[in-house]
N, C-alpha and C positions, 0 to 999 in steps of 0.2 A: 396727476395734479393734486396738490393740499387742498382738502374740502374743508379744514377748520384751522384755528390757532396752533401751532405749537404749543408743549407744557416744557419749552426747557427756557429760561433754567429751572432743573426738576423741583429745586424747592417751593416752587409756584404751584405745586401739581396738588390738586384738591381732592377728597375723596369719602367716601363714609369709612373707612378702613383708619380713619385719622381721629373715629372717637372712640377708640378704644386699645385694647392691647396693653403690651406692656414693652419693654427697651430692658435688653439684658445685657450687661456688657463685661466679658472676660477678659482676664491675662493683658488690660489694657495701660500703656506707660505712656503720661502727661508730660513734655520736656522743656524745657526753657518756655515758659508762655510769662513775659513778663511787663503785657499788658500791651505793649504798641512794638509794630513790624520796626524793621530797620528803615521802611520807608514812611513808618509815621502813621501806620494803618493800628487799628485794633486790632489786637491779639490776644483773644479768650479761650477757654477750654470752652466751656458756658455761655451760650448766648442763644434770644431766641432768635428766630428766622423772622425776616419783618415779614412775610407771605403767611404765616403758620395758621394755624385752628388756633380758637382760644385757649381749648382743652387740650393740653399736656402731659402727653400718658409716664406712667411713673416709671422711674429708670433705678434700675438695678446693677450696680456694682461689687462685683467681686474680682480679688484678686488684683487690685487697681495700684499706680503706683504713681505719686507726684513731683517729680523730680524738679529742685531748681523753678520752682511758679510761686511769681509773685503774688502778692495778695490782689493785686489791680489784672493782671493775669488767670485768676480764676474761672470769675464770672462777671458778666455784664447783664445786671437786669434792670431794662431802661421803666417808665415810670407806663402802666395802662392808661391807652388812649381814653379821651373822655367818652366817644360813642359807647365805651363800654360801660359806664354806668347804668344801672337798671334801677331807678329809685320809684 
């Protein structure tokens, strides 16, 4: 029997492992991403995960390739919530 919550979907899944590290990414090829699906959905290379950590570990690209991606296709970065103001 399940004794607690599910973590899927895994982007939900928290962790101390999420304030650090770094994101390497090779020999990677970006292709038609040109901003919305055929059914009207967003379509980004780039987006964050609405579940995520604040802290966003830095990512490394080598070897990257952008085929065909619009500018509205790249990246989607939507505006910080106000809770997160610390004044």
């Amino acid at each position: 029997m399940p004794t607690m919550a599910s973590a899927i979907p895994i982007y939900k899944s928290h962790g101390e492992g999420n304030w650090g590290g770094r994101i390497e990414l090779n020999r990677n090829k970006f292709s038609k991403f040109l901003g919305m699906s055929k059914c009207g959905k967003r379509s980004v290379i780039f987006n964050r995960n609405p579940a995520s950590s604040d802290k966003i570990p830095p990512h490394w690209f080598s070897n990257t390739v952008f085929e065909d991606v619009d500018d509205s296709g790249f990246a989607f970065l939507d505006k910080p919530e106000e809770k997160w103001a610390n004044i």
